[in-house]
N, C-alpha and C positions, 0 to 999 in steps of 0.2 A: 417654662420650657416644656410644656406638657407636648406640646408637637412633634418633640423628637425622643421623647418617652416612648418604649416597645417598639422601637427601631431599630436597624443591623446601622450600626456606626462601626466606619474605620477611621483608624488613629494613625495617622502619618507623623511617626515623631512620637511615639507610644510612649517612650521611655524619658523624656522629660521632665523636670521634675512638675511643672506646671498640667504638662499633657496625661499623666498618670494618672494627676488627682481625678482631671475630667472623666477618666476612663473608668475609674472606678465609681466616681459617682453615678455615671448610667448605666453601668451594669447592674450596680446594688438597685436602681429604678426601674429593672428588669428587662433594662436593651441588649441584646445581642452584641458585645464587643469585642472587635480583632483589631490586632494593628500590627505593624511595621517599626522596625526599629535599626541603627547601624549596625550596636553591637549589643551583646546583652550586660546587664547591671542588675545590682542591687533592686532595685526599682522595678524593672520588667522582670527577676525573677518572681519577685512578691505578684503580681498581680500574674503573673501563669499559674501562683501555685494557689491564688484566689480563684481558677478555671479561664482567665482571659488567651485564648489562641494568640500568640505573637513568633515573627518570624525575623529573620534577620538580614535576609538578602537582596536588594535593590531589584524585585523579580515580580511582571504582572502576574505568572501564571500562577503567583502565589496568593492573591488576593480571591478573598472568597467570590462567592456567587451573591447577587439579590443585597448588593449593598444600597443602602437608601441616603446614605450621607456620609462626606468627607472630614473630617476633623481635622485640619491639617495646622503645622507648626512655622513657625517662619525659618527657622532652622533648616528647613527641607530645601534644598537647591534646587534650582528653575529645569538644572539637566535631570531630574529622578525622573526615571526610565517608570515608577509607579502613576508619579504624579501628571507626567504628561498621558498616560494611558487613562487613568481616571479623569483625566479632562476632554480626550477625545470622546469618550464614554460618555459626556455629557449630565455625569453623576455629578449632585449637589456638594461643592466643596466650599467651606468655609473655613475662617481662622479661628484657631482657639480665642482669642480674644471677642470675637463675634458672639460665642457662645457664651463665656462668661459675664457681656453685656446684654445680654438675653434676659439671662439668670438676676444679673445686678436689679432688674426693674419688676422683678417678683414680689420682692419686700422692703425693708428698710436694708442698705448695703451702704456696708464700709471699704472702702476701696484705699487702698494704703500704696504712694506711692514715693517715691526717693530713686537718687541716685546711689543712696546707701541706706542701710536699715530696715528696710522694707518687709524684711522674711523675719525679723526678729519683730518689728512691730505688729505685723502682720499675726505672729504667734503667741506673741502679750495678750494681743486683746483677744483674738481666738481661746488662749485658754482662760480668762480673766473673765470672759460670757460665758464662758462653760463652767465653769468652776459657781457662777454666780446662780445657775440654769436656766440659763434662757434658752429659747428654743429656736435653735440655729442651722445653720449649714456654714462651712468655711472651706476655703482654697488658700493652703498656705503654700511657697515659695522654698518650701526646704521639710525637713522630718521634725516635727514640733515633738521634746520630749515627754510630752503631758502625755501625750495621746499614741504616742509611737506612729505617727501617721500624718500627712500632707494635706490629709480632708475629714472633714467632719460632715456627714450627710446625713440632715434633717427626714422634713415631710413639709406635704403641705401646710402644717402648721406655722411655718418658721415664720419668725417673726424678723429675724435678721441675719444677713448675709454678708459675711467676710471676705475680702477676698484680694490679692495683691494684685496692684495696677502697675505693671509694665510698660516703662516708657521705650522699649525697644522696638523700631518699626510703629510707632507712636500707635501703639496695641492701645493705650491705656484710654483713649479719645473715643472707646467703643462704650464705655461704660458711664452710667447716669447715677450718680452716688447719691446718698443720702448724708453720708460724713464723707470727705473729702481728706485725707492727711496727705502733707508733702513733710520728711524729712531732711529732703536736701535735692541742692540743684550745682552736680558738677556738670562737667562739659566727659560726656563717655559717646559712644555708639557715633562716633564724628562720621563714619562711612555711611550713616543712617543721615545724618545731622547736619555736615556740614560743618557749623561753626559753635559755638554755646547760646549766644542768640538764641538760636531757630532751636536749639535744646530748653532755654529757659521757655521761649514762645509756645512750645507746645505743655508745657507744665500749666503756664497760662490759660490755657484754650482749655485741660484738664480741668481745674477748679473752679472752669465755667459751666462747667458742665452738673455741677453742685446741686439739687433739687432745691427749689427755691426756701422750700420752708427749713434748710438743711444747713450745716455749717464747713467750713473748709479748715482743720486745725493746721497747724503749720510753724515750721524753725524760725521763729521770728527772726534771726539776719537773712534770711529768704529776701529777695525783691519781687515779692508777687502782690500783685493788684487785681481786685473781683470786688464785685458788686455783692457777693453773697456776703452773709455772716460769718466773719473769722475769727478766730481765736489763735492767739500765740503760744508759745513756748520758750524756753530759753534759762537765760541762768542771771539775764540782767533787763529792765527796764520790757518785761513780757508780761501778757495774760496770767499766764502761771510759773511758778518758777520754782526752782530747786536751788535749795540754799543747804551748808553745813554737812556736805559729802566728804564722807569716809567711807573707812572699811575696818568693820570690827566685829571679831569673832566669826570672821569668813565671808562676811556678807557686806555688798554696799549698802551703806543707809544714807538714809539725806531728808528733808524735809521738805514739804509743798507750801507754799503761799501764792497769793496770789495779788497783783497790782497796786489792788486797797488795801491789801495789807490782812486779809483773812485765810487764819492757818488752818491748813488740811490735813496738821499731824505729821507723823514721820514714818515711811517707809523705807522697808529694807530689801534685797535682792539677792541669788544668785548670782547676776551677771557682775561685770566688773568694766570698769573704763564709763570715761565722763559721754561720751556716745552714747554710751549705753543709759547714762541718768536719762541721758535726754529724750533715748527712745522709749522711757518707763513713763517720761511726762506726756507723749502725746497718747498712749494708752493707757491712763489712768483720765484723760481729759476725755475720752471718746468713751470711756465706760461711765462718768460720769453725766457726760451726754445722753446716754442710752437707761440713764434713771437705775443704774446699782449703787446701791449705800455704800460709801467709805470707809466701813469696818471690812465687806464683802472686798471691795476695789485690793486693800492692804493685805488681807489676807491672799487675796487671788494673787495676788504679785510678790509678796515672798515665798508660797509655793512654785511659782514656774521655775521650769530645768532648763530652758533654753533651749537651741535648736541646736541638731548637727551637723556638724561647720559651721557654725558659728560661735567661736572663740569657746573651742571646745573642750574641756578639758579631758581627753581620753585615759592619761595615767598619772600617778601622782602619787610619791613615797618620800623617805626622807632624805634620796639622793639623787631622784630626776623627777621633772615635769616634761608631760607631752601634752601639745594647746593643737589642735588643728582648725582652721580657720578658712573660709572660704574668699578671703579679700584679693580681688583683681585688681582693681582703680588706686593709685598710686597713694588717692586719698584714706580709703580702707586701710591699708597698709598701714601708715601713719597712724590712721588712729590704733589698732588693733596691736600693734607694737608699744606704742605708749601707754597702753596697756598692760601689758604684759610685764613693762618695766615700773609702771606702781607695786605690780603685787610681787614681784622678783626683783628688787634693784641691785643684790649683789650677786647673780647669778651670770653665768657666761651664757647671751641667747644665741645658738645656732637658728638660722633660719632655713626651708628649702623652699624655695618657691620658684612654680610653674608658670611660665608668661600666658596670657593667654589673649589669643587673637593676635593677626602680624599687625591688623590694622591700628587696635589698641596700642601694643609697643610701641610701631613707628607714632604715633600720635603723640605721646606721652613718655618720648622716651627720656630725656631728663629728671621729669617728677618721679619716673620709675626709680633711677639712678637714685635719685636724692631719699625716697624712702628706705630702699632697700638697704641706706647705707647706715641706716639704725642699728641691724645687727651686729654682731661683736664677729659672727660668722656664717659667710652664706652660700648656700649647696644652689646653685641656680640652672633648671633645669631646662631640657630647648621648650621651643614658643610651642605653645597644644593649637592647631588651626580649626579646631570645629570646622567649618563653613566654608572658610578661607583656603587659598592658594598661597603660597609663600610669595613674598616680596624683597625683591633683591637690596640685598643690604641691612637687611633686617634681620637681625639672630641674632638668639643669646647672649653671645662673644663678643657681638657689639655692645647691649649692653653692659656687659660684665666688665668692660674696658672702663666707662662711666662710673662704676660703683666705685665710693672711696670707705672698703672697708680693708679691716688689718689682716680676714683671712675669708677667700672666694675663689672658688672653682666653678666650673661647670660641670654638670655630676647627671648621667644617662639615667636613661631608668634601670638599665640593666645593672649600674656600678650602687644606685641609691642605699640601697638594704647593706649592704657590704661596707659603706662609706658612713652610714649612721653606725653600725654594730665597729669598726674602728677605732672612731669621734668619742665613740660613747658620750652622751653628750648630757650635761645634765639638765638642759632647760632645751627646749626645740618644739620650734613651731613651723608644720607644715600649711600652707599657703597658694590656693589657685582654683580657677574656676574649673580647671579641664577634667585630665582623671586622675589627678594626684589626688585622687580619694581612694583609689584603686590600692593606695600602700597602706593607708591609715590601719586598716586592721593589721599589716605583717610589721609597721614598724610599732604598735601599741604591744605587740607580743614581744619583739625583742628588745625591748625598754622592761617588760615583765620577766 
């Protein structure tokens, strides 16, 4: 990436969780970086008060002077009043994904992809190489607790490069891995997609992409086919496997074997839910790949904290739990609740969850209906449209109509804070990709 080292870079789509990492990695490389963003966050405050200029108004006259290059997000709509100004400008614009396939062909890179899992996998083995120290650089997909941070930024020493592969707007087809992980292949981003096919087929086309001397790990009930070296996962008839999960003394433990029958010991964890075994076995496979000893690998993996939002535990006493969780896809849900009910099964779980995307719901609006109706009770908030336009017939309401639970409302953002402190609730878990992260701190204070 040395070519775009000690350049003015703007970030369209600054605030990202993906786009952030970028932004900080070439500043701390000594690039001049601004960017643009809708609204401000968590995220774009950290990095203003790191020195990065960012602005908040859809506005050219806002964009600096003597820009050398576009960083832009897919997120960013065809009508921004910035983006089509920067393209009359005839200034170099590229996609985040272009960059971080730049980056991937620097050294050895693990590219981590799924329809679910990705940000937690992604942050296993991130911290599981770090903790081991190897000398790295990483782009995680969420706030890894190891590190309090999204990125980890080497030198040119690194020897290897993390980083999550994005199948949205088939981003992930930019990048030439070294280790290849697929966790899962649902049918999401259908306005991108089409059908699960042309979803599965470009997971496909990803894994080919695999450096030849390299291997592809992967959820052995997967239906993928490649010519590279693969390795499975799983809990039956795989490469490596996980046998004898529990949870004891706070923590999941389980054991590793492998096909022939060679034990690799037994490791324990933070996280919780059989998802989660599954995402400790393909980051324990790719650390093994990557030549760290199996004492380091065990160790590394019952230190991790986990990421935030993802199945998070914010508060926690002898008469409530607060889990927040960033699951959108019907299938998230499902698993991240059945979770929840291993480690609380006699507890009443309120749920709140934020829809997000219209295109997502109307897609999926049965499976929506059918998870959400795990809960015992559910606070369901209208659709968050990122990107999107509403689409007629599509809300909340409808869903909510769908859900067969014993008690659901539809609850604004304005009633939420007021309707949790009511409930009082002693188990609850918040739920959605949009900005129901925005309560997380005021409902973790009045559960406190």
């Amino acid at each position: 990436m040395n070519k775009i080292v000690k350049q003015n870079i703007y970030f369209l789509g600054i605030g990202g969780i993906g786009m952030s990492a970028l932004a900080r990695y070439f500043y701390q490389k000594g690039c001049v970086v601004t960017g643009y963003d809708k609204t401000p966050s968590p995220l774009t405050k950290k990095l203003e008060e790191e020195g990065i200029l960012i602005h908040y108004e859809d506005n050219p006259e806002l964009i600096p002077n003597d820009i050398d290059l576009v960083v832009l997000t897919p997120a960013i709509p065809n009508d921004s009043l910035e983006l089509n100004y920067l393209r009359d400008k005839n200034i170099r614009i590229i996609k985040r994904a272009e960059v971080l396939g730049e980056i991937s062909r620097q050294c050895k890179s693990v590219a981590v992809s799924g329809s679910h899992g990705k940000t937690t996998v992604t942050s296993m083995i991130t911290h599981m190489l770090n903790f081991a120290g190897k000398k790295m650089s990483a782009f995680v997909g969420g706030i890894a607790k190891n590190i309090n941070s999204n990125v980890i930024i080497g030198d040119e020493n690194d020897e290897i490069v993390v980083m999550e592969a994005d199948e949205f707007d088939r981003s992930f087809l930019q990048l030439d891995p070294y280790i290849s992980i697929v966790t899962s292949i649902d049918a999401d981003h259908l306005d991108i997609y089409g059908d699960k096919e042309q979803v599965l087929e470009s997971f496909r086309q990803f894994v080919d992409k695999t450096m030849s001397d390299g291997v592809v790990i992967y959820n052995k009930d997967l239906p993928l086919v490649t010519d590279r070296k693969c390795l499975t996962y799983g809990f039956e008839d795989a490469d490596v496997m996980a046998r004898d999960i529990r949870i004891e003394d706070g923590m999941t433990k389980f054991s590793v074997v492998t096909k022939e029958g060679l034990e690799f010991g037994e490791y324990k964890m933070q996280l919780f839910g059989k998802h989660n075994v599954m995402n400790a076995l393909s980051a324990i496979m790719t650390c093994f790949q990557l030549q760290v000893d199996m004492k380091t690998v065990r160790e590394g993996l019952a230190a991790f904290q986990g990421v935030q939002r993802r199945f998070d535990i914010r508060f926690k006493n002898e008469r409530a739990c607060y889990i927040d969780d960033y699951a959108h896809h019907p299938e998230e849900i499902k698993a991240t609740l059945k979770a929840v009910r291993e480690i609380f099964p006699d507890k009443k779980l309120t749920l709140v969850f934020q829809p997000h995307l219209f295109t997502r719901t109307r897609d999926f609006m049965n499976e929506f209906a059918e998870a959400l109706s795990l809960a015992d009770r559910l606070l369901l908030m209208e659709i968050y449209p990122a990107r999107e336009k509403p689409i007629e017939g599509i809300t909340s309401s409808v869903l909510l109509e769908k859900i067969n639970c014993n008690e659901k409302q539809i609850c604004s953002k304005e009633e939420l804070l007021d309707t949790i402190k009511e409930l009082n609730p002693e188990l609850i878990v918040t739920m959605g990709a949009g900005d129901i992260d925005r309560f997380v701190p005021q409902i973790e204070m009045l559960l406190k």
